[in-house]
C-alpha positions as CSV (number, residue, x, y, z in Angstrom):
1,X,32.4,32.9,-49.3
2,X,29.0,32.2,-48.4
3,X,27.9,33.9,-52.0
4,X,30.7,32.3,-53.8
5,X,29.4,28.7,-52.3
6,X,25.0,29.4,-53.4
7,X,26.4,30.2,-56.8
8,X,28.2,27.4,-57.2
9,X,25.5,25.0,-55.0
10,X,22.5,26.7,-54.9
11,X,20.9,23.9,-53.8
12,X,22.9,23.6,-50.8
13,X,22.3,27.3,-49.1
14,X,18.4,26.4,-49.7
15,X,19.3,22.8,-47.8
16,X,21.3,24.5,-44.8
17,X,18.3,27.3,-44.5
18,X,15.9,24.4,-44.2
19,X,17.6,22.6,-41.7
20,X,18.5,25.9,-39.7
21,X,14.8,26.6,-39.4
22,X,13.8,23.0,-38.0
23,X,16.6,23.3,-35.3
24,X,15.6,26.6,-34.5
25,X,11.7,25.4,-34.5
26,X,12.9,22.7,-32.5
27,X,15.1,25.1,-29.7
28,X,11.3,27.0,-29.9
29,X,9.2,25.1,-28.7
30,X,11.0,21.8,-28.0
31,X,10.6,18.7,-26.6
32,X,8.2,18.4,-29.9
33,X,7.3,15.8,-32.0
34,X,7.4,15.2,-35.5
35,X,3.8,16.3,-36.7
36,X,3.7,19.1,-35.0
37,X,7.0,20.4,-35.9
38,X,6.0,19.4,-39.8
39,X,3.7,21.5,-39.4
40,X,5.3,24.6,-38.2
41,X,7.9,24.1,-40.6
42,X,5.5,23.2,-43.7
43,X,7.2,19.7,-44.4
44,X,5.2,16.4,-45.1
45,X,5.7,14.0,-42.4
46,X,8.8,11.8,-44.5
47,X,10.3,15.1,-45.1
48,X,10.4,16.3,-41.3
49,X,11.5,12.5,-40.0
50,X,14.7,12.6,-42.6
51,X,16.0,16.0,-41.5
52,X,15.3,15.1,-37.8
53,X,17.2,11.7,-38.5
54,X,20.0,14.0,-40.4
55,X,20.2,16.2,-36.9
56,X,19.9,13.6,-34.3
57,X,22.8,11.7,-36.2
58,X,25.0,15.1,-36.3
59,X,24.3,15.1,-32.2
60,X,22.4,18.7,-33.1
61,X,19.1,17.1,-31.1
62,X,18.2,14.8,-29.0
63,X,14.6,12.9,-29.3
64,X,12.8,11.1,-26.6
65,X,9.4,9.8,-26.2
66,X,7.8,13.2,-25.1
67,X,9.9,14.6,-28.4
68,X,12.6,16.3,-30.1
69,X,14.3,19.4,-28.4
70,X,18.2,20.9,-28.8
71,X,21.6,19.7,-27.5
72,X,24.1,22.1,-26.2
73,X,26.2,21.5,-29.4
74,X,23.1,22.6,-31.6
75,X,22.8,25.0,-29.7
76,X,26.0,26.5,-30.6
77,X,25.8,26.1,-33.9
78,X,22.1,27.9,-34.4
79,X,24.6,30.9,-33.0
80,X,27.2,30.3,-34.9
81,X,25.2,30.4,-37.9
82,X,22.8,33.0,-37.0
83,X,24.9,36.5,-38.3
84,X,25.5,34.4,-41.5
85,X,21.6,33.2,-42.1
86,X,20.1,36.5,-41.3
87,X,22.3,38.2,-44.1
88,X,21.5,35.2,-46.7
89,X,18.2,35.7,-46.0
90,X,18.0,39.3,-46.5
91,X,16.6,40.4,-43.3
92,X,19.8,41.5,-41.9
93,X,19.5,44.1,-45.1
94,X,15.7,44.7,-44.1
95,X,16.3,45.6,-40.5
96,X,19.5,47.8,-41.9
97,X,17.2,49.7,-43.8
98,X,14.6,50.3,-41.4
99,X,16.7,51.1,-38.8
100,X,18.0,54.3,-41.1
101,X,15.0,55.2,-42.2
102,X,13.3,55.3,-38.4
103,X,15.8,56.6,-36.6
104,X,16.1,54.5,-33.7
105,X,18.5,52.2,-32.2
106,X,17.8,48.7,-34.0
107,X,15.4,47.1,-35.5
108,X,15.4,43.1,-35.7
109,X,13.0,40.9,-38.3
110,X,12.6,37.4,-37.6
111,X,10.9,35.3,-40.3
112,X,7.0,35.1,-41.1
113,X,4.1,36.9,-41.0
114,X,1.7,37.0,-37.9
115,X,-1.1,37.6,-40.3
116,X,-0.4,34.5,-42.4
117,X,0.5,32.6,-39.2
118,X,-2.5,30.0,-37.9
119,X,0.3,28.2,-36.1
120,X,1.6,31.0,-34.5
121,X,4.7,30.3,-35.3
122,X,5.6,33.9,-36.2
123,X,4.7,35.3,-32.9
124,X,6.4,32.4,-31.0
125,X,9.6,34.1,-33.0
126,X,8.9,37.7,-32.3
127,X,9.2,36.4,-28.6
128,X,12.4,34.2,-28.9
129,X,13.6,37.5,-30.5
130,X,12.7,40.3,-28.0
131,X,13.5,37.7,-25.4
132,X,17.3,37.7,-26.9
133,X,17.3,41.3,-26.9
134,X,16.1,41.8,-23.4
135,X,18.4,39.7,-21.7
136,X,21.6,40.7,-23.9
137,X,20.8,44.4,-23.4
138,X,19.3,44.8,-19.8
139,X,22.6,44.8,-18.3
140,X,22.5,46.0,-14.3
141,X,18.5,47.2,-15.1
142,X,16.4,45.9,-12.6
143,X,13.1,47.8,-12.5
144,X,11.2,46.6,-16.1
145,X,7.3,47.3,-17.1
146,X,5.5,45.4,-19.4
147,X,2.6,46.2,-21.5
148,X,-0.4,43.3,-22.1
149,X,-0.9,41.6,-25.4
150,X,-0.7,38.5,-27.0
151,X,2.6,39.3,-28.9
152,X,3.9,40.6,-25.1
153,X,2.8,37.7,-23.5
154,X,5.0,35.0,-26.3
155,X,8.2,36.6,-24.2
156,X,8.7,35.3,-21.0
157,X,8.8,31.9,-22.2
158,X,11.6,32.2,-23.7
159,X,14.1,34.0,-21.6
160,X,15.3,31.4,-19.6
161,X,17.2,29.9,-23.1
162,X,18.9,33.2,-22.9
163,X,19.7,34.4,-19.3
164,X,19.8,33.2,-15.7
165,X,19.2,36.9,-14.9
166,X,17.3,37.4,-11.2
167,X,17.2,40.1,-9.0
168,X,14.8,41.9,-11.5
169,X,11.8,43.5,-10.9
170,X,8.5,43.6,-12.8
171,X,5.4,46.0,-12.8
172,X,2.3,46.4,-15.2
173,X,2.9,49.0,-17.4
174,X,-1.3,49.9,-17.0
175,X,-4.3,48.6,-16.5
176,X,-6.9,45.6,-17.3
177,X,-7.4,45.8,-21.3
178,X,-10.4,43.4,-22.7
179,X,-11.7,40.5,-21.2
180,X,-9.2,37.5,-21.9
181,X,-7.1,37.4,-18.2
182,X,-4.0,35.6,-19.7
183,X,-3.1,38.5,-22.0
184,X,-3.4,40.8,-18.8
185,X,-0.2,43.6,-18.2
186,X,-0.4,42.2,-14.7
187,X,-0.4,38.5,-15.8
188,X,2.3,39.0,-18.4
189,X,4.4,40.6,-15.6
190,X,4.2,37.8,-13.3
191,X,5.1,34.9,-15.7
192,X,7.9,37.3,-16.7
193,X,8.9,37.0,-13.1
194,X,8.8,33.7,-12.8
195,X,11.0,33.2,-15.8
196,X,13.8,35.5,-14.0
197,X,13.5,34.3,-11.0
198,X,13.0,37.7,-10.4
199,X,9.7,39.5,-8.2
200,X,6.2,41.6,-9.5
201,X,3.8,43.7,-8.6
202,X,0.3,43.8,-9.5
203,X,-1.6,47.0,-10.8
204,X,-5.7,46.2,-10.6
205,X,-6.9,49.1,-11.6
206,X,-9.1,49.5,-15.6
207,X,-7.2,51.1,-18.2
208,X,-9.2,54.3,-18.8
209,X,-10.9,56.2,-15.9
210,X,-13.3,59.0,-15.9
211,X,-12.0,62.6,-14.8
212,X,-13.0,62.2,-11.0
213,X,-11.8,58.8,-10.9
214,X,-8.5,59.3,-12.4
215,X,-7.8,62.2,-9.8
216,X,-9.0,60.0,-6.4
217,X,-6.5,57.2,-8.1
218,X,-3.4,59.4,-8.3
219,X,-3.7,59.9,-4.7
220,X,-4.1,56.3,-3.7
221,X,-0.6,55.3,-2.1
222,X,-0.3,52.3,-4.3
223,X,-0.8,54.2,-7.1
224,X,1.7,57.1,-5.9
225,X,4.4,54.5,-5.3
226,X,3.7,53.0,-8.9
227,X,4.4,56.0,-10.6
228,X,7.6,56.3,-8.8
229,X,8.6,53.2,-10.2
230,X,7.5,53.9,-13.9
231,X,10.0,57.5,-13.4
232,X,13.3,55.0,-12.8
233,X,12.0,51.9,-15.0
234,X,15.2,50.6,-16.3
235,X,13.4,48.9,-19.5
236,X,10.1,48.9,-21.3
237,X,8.5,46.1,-23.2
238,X,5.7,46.7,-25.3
239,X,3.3,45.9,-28.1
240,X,1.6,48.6,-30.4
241,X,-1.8,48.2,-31.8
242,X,-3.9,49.3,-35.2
243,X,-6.0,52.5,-33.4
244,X,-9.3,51.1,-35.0
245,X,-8.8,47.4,-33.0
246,X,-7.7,48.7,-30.1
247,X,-10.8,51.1,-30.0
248,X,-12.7,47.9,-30.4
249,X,-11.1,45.9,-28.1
250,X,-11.9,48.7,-25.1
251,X,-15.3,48.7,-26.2
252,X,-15.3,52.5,-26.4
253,X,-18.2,54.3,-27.2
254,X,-19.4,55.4,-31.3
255,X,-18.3,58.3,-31.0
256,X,-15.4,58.0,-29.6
257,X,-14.3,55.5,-32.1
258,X,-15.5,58.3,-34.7
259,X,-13.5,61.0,-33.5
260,X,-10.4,58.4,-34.1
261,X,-11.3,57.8,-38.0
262,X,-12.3,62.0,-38.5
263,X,-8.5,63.0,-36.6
264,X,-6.8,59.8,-38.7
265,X,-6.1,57.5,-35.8
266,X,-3.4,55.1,-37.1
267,X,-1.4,53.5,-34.4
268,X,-1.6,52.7,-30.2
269,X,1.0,52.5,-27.8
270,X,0.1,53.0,-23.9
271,X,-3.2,54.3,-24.1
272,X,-1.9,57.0,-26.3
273,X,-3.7,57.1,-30.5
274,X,-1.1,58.5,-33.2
275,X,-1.5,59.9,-36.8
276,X,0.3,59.1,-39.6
277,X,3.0,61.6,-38.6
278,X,3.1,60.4,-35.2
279,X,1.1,63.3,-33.1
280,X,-1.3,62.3,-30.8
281,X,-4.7,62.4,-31.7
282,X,-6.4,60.8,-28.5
283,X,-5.2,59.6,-25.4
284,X,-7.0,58.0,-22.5
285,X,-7.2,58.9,-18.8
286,X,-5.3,56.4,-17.0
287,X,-2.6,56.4,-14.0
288,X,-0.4,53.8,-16.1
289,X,3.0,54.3,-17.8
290,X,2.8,57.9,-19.6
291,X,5.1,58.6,-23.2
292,X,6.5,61.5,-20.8
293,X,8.2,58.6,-19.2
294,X,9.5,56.8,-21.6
295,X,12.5,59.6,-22.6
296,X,13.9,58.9,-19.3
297,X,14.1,54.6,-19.8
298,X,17.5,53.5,-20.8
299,X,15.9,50.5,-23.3
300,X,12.9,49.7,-25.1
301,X,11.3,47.2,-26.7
302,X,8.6,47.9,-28.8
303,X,7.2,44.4,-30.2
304,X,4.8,44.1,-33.1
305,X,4.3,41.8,-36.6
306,X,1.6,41.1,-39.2
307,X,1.9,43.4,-42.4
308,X,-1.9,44.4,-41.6
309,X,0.1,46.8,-38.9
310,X,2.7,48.2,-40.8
311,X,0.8,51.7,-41.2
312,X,0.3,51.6,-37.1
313,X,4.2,50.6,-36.2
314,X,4.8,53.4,-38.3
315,X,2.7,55.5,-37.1
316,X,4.0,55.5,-33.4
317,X,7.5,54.4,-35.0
318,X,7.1,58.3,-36.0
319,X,7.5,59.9,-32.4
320,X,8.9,57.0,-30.8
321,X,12.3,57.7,-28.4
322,X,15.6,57.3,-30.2
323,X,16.9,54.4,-27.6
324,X,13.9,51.9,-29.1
325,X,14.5,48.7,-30.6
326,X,11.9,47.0,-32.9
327,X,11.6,43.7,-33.4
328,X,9.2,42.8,-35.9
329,X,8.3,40.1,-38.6
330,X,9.4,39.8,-42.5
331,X,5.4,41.0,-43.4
332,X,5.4,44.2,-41.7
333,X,8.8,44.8,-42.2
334,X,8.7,45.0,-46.0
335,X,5.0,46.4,-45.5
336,X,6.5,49.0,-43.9
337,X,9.6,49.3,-46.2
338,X,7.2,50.1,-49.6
339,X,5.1,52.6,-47.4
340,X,8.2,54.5,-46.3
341,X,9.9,54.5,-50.2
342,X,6.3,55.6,-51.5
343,X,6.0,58.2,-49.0
């Protein structure tokens, strides 16, 4: 039916699309007001104030002085509309495809480009996405680690518009990673917390630890009781980096970051650098979350976007457990989609 109507309107599916992506903007990141939501949405400011005036008329918003944000009615329509936007739009197809051609449970693909994105509206999505996932598939899961990263860290924010799930508990999935404290494992796992109403636990220990040190750690009783919990994690949320930029961002040493480019470092996951095929190539010392113990985790959530990362997603996409779900952006998804039909 849907089909039958763009044919005969084609104007009106481009309309509906439009205003489906300003209430979905607006459920995002509302209460906002109307510049900043032109902006996300690429509208002049006449533009944005008509279809705000159109959805405040239809009772799909509500705007006040600090801004516009969702009623419960619009709400329900962004989910009534969702299965039937996602197909029109082709990424419904996309995810279909790259599901097969992976091998894992699901992939998602929410709109945008992280790479084209100074807004960050893309990201922003990637986390409304892997926070719907989350809390629809965690079920009775309590124990959950997370991972650091900027993409990681867009999550917790937007699980309470999903679930009122509590009783959950959070740990740091490893160590401190670069110098910017926000985008911290340990950080992220906390304001994860917060958003459940559930509880954390802290992990200070750096990332990657010489021979000696990594052997006096694994006898530390924190650190013991830590790796416990990453052998019964119920879920695991996490970002995957290009090899090169993660190399970077540790500041490891030249010639460690040569041996990466001579043995064709691609991809990053967990302290662990893949090839093109998905064998590991380098992997630090570190007492965090090990891929040994990811075969064992009922559901994960492996989070990346950007087409400039399609070759790493890939890359660890290549080894990565069956019971993973992707959620990724329309850049590296059909990135990813050419390098996989040329291979």
């Amino acid at each position: 039916m849907m089909e039958a109507q763009r044919q005969l309107v084609p104007e009106m599916m481009e309309l509906m699309q439009q205003r489906y992506r300003i209430l979905k903007f607006i459920k995002m990141s509302g209460p906002i007001g109307r510049r900043p939501l032109g902006q996300i949405a690429g509208l002049s400011e006449r533009e944005t104030r008509t279809m705000m005036d159109i959805l405040r008329a239809q009772n799909l918003i509500h705007v006040a002085k600090e801004g516009a944000s969702i009623t419960v009615e619009g709400n329900t329509v962004l989910q009534t509309l969702e299965s039937v936007m996602e197909d029109w739009s082709g990424r419904a197809s996309l995810a279909k495809k790259l599901t097969e051609f992976l091998g894992i449970r699901s992939v998602k693909v929410v709109s945008g480009n992280c790479d084209m994105d100074s807004d960050s509206t893309a990201k922003s999505l990637l986390g409304m996405e892997a926070a719907k996932q989350f809390s629809s598939k965690i079920g009775e899961g309590k124990i959950v680690a997370v991972t650091g990263g900027s993409t990681i860290a867009a999550i917790p924010s937007h699980i309470e518009k999903f679930s009122d799930t509590t009783d959950q508990f959070f740990i740091a999935a490893r160590g401190g990673v670069g110098d910017d404290i926000g985008l911290q494992a340990n950080v992220i796992a906390a304001s994860f917390a917060e958003a459940c109403g559930g509880t954390y636990s802290t992990f200070y220990y750096p990332e990657s630890l010489s021979e000696e040190a990594q052997k006096a750690f694994r006898n530390e009783p924190f650190v013991v009781k830590m790796l416990a919990l990453y052998e019964t994690a119920d879920c695991v949320l996490h970002g995957i980096g290009d090899a090169q930029t993660m190399a970077v961002l540790r500041n490891s040493p030249d010639e460690e970051q040569q041996l990466l480019q001579k043995n064709g470092a691609i991809g990053e996951a967990f302290g662990y650098y893949f090839d093109k095929d998905g064998n590991v190539v380098h992997r630090l010392r570190t007492v965090g979350i090990q891929t040994s113990h990811l075969e064992r985790v009922p559901l994960i959530i492996s989070v990346a976007g950007g087409g400039s990362k399609a070759e790493a997603i890939l890359a660890y996409m290549a080894s990565a457990p069956k019971q993973t779900i992707l959620v990724t952006d329309e850049g590296a998804a059909n990135e990813m989609l050419k390098l996989l039909i040329n291979k």
